[in-house]
C-alpha positions as CSV (number, residue, x, y, z in Angstrom):
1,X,26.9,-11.1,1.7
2,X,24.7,-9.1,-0.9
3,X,24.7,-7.3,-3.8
4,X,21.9,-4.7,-2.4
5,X,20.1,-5.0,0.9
6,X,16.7,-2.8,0.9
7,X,15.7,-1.6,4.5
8,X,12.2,-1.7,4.4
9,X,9.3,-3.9,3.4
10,X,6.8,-1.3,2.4
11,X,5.1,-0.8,-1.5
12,X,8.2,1.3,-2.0
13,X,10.9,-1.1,-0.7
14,X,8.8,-4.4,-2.8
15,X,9.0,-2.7,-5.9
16,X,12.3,-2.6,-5.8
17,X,13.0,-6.1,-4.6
18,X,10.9,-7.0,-7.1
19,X,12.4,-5.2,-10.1
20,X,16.2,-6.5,-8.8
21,X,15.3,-9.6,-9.6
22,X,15.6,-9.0,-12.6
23,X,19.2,-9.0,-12.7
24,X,21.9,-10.9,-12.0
25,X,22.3,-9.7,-7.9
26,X,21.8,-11.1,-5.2
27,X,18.9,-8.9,-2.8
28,X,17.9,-9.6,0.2
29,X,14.9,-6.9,2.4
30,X,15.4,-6.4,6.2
31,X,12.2,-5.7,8.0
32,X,11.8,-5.1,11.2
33,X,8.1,-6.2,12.0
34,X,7.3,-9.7,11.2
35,X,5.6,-9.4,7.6
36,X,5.7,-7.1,4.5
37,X,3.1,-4.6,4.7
38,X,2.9,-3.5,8.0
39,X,3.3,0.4,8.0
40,X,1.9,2.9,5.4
41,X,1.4,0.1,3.0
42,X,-1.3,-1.5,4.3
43,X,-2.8,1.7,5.9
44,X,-4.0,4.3,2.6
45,X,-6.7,5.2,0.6
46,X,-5.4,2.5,-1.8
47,X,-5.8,5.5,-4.7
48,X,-3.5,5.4,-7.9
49,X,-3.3,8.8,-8.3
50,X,-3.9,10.4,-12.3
51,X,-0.9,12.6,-11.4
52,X,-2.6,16.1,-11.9
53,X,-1.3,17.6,-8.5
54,X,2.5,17.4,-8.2
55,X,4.0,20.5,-9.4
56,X,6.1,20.2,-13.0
57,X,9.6,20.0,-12.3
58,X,9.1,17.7,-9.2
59,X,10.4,13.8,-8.9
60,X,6.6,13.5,-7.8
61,X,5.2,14.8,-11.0
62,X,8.1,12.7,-13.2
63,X,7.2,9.6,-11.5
64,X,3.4,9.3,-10.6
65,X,3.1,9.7,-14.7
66,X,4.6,7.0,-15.1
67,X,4.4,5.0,-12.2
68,X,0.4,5.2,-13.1
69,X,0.9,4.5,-17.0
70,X,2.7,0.9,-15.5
71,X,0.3,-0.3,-12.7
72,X,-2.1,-1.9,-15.3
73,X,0.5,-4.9,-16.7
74,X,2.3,-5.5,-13.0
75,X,-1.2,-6.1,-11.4
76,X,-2.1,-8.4,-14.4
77,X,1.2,-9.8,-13.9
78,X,0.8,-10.6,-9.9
79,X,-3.1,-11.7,-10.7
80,X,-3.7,-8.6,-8.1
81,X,-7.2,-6.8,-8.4
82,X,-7.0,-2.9,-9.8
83,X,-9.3,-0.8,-11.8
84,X,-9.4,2.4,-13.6
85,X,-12.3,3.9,-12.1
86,X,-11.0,7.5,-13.1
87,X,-11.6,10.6,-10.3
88,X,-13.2,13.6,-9.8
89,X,-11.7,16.8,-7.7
90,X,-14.6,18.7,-7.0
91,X,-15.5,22.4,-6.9
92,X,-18.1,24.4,-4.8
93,X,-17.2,27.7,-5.3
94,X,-15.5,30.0,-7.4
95,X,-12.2,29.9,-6.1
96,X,-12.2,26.3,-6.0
97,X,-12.9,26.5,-9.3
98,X,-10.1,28.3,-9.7
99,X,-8.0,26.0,-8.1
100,X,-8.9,23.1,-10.3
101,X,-8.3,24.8,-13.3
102,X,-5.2,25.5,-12.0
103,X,-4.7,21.4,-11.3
104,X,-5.7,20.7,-15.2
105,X,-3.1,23.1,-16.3
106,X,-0.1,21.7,-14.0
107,X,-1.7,18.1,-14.8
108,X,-1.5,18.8,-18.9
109,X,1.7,20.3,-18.4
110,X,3.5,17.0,-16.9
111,X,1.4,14.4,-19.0
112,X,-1.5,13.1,-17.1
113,X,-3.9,12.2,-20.0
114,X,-7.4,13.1,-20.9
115,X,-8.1,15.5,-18.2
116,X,-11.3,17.6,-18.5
117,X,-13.3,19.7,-16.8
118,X,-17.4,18.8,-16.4
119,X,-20.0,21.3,-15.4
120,X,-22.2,20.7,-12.9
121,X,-24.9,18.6,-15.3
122,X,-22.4,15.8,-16.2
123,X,-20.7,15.3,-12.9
124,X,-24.2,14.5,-11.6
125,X,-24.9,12.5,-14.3
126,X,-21.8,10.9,-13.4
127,X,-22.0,10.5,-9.4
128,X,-26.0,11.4,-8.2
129,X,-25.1,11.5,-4.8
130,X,-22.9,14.3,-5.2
131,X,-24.0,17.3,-3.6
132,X,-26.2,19.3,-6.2
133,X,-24.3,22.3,-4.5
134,X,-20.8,21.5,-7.1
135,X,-19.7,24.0,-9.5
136,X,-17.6,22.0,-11.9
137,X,-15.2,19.2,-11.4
138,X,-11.6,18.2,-12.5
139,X,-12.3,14.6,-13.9
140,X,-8.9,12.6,-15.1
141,X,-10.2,9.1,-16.0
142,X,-6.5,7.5,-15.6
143,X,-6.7,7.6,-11.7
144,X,-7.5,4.0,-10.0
145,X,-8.2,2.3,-7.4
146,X,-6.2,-1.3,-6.1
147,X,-5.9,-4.0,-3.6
148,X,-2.8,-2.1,-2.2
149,X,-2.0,-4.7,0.8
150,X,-2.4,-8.0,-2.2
151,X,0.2,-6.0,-4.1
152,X,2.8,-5.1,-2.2
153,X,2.9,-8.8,-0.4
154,X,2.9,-10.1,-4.3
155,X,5.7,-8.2,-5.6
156,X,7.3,-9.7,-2.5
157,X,6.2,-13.3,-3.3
158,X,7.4,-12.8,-7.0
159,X,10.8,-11.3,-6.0
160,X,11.4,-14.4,-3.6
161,X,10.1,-16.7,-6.3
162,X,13.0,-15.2,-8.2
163,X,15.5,-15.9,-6.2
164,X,15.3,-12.7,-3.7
165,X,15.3,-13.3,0.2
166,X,12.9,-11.6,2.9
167,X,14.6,-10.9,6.6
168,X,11.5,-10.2,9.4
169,X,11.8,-9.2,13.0
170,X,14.7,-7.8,12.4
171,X,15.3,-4.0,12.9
172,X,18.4,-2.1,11.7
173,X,19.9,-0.5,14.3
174,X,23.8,0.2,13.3
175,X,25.5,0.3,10.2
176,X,29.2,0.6,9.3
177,X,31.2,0.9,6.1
178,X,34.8,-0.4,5.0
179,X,34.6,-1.7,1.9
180,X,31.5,-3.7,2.1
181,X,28.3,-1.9,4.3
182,X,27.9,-4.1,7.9
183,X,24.4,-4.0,8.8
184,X,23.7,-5.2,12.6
185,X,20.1,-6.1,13.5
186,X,18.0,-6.1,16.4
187,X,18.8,-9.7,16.5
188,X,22.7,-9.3,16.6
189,X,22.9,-10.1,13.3
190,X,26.2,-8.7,10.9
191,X,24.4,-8.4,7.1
192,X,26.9,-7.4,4.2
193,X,26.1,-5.5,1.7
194,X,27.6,-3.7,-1.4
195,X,24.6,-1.5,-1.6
196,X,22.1,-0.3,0.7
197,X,18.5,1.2,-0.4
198,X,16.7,2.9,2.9
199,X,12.9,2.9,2.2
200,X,12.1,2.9,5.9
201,X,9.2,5.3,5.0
202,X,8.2,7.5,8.2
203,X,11.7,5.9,9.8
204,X,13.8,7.0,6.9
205,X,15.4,9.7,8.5
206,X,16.9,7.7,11.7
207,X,18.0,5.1,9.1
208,X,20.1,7.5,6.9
209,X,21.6,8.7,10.4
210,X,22.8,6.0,11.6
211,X,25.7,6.4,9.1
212,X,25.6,9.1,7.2
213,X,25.0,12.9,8.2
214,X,21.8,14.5,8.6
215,X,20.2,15.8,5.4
216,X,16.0,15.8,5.8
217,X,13.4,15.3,8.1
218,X,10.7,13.1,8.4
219,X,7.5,13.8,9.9
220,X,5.0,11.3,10.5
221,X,1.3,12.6,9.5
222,X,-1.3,10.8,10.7
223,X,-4.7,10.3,8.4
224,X,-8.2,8.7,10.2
225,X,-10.4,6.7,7.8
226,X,-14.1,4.9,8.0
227,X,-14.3,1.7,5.9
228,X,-18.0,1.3,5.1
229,X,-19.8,-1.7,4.8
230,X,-20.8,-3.1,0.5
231,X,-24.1,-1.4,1.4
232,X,-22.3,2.2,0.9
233,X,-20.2,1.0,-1.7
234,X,-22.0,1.7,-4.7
235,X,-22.9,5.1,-3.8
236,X,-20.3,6.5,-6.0
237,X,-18.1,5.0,-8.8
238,X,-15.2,7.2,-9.1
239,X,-13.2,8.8,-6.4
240,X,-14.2,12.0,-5.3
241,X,-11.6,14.2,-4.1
242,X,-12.9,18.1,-2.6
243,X,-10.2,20.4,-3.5
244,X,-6.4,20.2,-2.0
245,X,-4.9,22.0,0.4
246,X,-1.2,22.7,1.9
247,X,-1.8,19.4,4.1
248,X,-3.1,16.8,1.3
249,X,-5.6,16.1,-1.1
250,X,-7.9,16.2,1.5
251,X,-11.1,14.2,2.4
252,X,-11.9,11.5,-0.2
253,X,-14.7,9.5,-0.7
254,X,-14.0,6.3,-2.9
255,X,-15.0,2.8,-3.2
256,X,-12.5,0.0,-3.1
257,X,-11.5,-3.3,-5.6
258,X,-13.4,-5.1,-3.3
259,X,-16.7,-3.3,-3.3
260,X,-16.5,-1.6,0.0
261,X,-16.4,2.5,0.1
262,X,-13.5,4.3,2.2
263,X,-14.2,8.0,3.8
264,X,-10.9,10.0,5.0
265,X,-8.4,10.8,5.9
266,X,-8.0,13.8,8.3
267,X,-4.6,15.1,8.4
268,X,-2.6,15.6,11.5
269,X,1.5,15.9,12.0
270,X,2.6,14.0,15.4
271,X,6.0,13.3,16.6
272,X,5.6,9.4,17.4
273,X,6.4,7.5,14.2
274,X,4.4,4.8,15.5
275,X,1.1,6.4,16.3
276,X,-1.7,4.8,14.6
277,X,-4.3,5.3,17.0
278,X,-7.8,6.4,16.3
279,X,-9.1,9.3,17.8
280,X,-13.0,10.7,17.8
281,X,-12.0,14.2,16.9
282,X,-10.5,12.8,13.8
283,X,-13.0,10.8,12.9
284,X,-15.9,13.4,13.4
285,X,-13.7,15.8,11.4
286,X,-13.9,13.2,8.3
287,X,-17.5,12.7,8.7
288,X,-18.3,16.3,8.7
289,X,-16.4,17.3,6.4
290,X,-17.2,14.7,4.1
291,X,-21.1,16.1,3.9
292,X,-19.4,18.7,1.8
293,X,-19.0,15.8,-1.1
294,X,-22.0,14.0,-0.1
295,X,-25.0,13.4,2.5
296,X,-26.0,10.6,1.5
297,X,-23.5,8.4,3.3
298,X,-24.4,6.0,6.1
299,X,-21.7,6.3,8.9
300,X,-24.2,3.5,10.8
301,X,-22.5,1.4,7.8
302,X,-19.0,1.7,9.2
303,X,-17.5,-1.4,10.1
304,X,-13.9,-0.4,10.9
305,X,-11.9,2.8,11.9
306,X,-8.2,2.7,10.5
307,X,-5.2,5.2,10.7
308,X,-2.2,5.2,9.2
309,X,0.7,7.6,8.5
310,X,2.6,9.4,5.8
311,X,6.0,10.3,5.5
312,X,6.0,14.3,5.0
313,X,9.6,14.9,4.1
314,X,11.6,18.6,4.7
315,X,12.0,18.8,1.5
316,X,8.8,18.8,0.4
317,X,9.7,16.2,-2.7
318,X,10.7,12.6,-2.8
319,X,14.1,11.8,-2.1
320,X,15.5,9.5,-4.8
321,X,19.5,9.4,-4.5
322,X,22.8,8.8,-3.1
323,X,24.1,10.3,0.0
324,X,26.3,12.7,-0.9
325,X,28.6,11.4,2.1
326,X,28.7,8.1,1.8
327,X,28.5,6.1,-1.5
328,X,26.4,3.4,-2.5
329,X,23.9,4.1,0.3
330,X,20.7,5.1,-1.8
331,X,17.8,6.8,0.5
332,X,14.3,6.4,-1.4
333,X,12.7,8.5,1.5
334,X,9.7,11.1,2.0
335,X,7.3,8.7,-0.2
336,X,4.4,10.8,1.2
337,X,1.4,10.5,-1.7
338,X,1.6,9.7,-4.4
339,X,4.3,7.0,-3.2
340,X,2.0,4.5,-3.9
341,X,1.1,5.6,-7.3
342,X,4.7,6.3,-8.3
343,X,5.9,3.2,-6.8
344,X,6.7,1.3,-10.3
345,X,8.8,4.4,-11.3
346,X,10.4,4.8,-8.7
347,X,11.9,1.5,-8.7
348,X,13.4,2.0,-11.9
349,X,14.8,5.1,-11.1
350,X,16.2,3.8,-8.2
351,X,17.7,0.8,-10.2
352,X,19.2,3.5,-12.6
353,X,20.8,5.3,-9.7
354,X,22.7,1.4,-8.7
355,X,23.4,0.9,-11.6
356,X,24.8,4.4,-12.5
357,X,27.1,3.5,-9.4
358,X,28.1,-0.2,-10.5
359,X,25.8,-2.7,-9.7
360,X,25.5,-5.4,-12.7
361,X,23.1,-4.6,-15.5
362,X,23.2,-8.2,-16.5
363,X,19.7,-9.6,-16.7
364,X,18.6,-12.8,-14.9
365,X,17.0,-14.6,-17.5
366,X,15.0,-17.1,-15.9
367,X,13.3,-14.0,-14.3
368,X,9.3,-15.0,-14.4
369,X,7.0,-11.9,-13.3
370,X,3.9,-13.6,-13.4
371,X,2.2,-15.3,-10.2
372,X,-1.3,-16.8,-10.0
373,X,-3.5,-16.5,-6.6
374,X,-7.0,-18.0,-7.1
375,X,-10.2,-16.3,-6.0
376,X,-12.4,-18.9,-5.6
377,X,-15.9,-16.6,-5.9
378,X,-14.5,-15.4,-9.4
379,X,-14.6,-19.4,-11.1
380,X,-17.6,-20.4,-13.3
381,X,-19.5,-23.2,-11.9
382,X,-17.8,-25.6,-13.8
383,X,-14.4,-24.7,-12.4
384,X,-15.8,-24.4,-8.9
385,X,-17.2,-28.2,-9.0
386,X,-14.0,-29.2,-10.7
387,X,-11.8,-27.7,-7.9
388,X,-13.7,-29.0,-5.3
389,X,-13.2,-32.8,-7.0
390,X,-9.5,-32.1,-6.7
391,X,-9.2,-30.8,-3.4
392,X,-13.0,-30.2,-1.1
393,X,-10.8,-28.1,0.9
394,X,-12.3,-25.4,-1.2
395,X,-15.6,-26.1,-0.9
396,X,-15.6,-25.2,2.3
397,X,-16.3,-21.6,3.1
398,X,-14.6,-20.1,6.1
399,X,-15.5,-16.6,5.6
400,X,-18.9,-16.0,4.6
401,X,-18.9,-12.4,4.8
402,X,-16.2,-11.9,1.9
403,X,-16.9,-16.0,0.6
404,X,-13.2,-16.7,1.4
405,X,-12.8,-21.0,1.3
406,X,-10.4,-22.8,3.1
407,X,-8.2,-23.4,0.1
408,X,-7.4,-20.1,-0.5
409,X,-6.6,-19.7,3.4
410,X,-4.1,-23.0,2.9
411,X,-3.0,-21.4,-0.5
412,X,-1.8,-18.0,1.3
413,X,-0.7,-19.7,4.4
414,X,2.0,-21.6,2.1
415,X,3.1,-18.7,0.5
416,X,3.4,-16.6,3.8
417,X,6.9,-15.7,5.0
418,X,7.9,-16.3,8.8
419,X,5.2,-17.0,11.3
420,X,1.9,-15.9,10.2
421,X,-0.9,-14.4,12.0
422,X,-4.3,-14.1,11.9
423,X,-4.3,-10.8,10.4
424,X,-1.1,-11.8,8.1
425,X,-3.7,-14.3,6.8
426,X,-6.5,-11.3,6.4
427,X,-4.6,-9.1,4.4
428,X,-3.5,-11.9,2.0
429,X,-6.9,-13.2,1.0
430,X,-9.8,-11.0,3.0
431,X,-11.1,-13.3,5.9
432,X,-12.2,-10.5,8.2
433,X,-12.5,-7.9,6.0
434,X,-16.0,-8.3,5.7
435,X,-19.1,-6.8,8.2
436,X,-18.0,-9.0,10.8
437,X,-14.6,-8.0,10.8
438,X,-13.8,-11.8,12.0
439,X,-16.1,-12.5,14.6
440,X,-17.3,-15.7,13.4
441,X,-14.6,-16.9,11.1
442,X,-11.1,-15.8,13.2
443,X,-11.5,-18.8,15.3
444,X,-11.6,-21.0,12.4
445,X,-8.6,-19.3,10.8
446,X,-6.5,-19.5,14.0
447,X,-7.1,-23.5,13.6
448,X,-6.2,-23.5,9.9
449,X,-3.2,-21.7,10.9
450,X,-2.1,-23.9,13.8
451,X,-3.0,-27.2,11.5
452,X,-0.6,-25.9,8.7
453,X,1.9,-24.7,10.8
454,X,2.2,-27.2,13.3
455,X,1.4,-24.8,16.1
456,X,-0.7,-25.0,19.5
457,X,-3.6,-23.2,19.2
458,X,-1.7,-20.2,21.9
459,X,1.7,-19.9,19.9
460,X,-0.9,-18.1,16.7
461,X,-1.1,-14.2,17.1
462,X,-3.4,-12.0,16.0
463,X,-0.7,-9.4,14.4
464,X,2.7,-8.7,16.1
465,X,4.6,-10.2,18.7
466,X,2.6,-11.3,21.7
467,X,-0.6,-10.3,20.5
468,X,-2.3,-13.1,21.6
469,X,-5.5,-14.5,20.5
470,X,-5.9,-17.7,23.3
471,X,-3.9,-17.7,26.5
472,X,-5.1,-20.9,28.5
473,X,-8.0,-23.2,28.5
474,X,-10.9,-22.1,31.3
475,X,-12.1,-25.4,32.0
């Protein structure tokens, strides 16, 4: 039995866990893959959007604001990397010009800080490998860039830390209310509840059906990306957005926390929520159109193709609320961008709502929303050599690509939740995120895993259920 059960382990659904924590309540998350971050959250441009493009009036405009303003401290707070590189929406012609005027006005309107617009001198000053073709550019130095898989699987390690629970591999699929809300699970488990948040992101909609009435619509909209290799990734400081249009922000060129550059996305609606594939007419679509921004890109650079979806809802703003037809069910649904941005805000605002409706407002004071993960690369030599006397486990490099020790592997290993998986491992400290995207140092994570886990070498995956890495010995 819980206070609040969250249905989704997403940015979205972590923030929240994270924030309940606070309080006296006991909060548990259901997912139904077999670690946080597995949909939309570990597939984005990683962007912390200034919050110039939402129009006034909107729950998007409200909450990216603010939900940028508080991204700074929380990231400090979960030791998670994140910079204010500060963006530029480009202009080539006059009624692009136009329609970045247009974004300064609705961004000054709603409170997005220090916007200006540069001529076509400063901007190159700014970014050289621009295309000398730009008019003028909307530049908003607030906008940043973050490790967005490290921080939502942080806020989840803090909210455990404070006494919050994670349930994986297990999907919702019925839900009844008498007095208390019975959740059943793939696994024929009954949850209780007194609340229920839904932040099942491009799944939201089937999850607010299966006990309430149908009220919005999600649609999953795919988005194709190239991750470039650190040779491309100090081609540009900022990110560089071409003007919106009705499907996005369009194609974006920006480099990343970790000194990589990311090129994309396309934008595409589809039916099946699950579709993630990679296709070559979306991925010549984002190299094309990206020589708009820039020709001086690389695409021999690439060293991985991603996609990932957004969840475009009917009503073309987030959904924030209780269901009007059945209480204490709270949908935090259609968290298309800027979901990630607004994320801090929107778990207050979503707190606000529970508590509006009953849930305690008594604070949990031995709350601690700080958490420490060492980077190894980032010690002086002094601490390096010191470490190493403590524990040689960290002087030995596994990756070299990303210079990713064996300590930190251990380190993330013990702070996993459930089984973990090769790429489980990857998205908590990097090994395989570098040019060899794992070729040499997978093998050598598969045994770290198996060692710490007590596992045969075959029971490790590589990222869900039955993705097998080794099947039997050949000789």
């Amino acid at each position: 039995m819980y206070d609040v059960v969250i249905i989704g382990a997403g940015v979205i659904g972590t923030s929240i866990f994270r924030e309940l924590t606070k309080y006296n309540v006991k909060v548990a998350i259901i997912e139904k893959e077999n670690d946080v971050s597995m949909g939309t959250s570990k597939a984005n441009s990683a962007i912390v959007h200034a919050g110039y493009d939402p129009k006034e009036g909107t729950l998007m405009a409200k909450l990216n604001v603010k939900g940028n303003e508080m991204f700074e401290d929380i990231c400090k707070e979960l030791d998670v990397p994140f910079k204010r590189n500060g963006s530029l929406v480009l202009a080539f012609n006059e009624e692009e010009v136009k329609s970045i005027n247009n974004l300064y006005e609705n961004g000054t309107k709603i409170g997005v800080k220090n916007l200006r617009i540069l001529e076509k001198e400063e901007i190159l000053d700014k970014e050289p490998n621009i295309s000398d073709k730009v008019l003028k550019a909307l530049y908003a130095p607030t906008g940043g860039i973050v490790g967005v898989m490290e921080y939502t699987i942080a806020l989840a390690e803090n909210g455990v830390s404070n006494g919050g629970e994670i349930i994986l591999d297990s999907e919702v699929i019925k839900i009844e209310k008498d007095k208390n809300f019975k959740i059943t699970t793939s696994k024929n488990e009954i949850i209780e509840a007194k609340f229920i948040i839904n932040a099942a992101g491009v799944y939201a909609d089937k999850v607010h059906n299966l006990i309430c009435n149908e009220s919005f619509k999600i649609t999953p909209r795919r988005g194709q990306y190239f991750v470039m290799d650190k040779s491309q990734g100090n081609l540009f400081s900022h990110t560089i957005f071409q003007c919106p249009s009705t499907l996005g922000k369009g194609i974006l060129v920006t480099p990343t926390v970790h000194g990589n550059l990311i090129v994309g996305p396309d934008a595409e609606n589809l039916e099946d929520k699950d579709d993630v594939a990679t296709t070559n007419t979306g991925l010549e679509y984002v190299r094309e159109t990206t020589k708009k921004t820039t020709e001086n890109i690389n695409f021999r650079e690439s060293i991985r193709n991603f996609a990932g979806l957004r969840a475009i809802p009917d009503t073309n703003d987030f959904i924030i609320e209780e269901a009007k037809d059945v209480q204490g069910f709270i949908d935090v649904a259609g968290m298309k961008s800027p979901g990630l941005s607004s994320a801090p805000a929107i778990a207050l605002e979503t707190i606000e709502i529970l508590q509006s409706i009953g849930l305690t407002k008594e604070k949990n004071k031995t709350f601690n929303g700080n958490r420490k993960q060492l980077y190894f690369m980032d010690l002086s030599k002094d601490e390096k050599q010191e470490l190493i006397k403590k524990n040689p486990s960290y002087g030995n490099v596994i990756c070299r690509c990303e210079v990713i020790t064996e300590g930190e592997i251990v380190d993330a290993i013990s702070r996993s939740f459930g089984d973990i998986t090769l790429d489980g491992v990857k998205r908590r400290c990097r090994p395989g995120m570098g040019r060899c995207q794992g070729g040499f140092c997978g093998p050598k994570v598969l045994e770290i895993i198996a060692r710490e886990k007590k596992k045969d070498f075959k029971e490790v995956y590589q990222e869900k259920e039955n993705s097998y890495i080794l099947v039997e010995k050949t000789k």
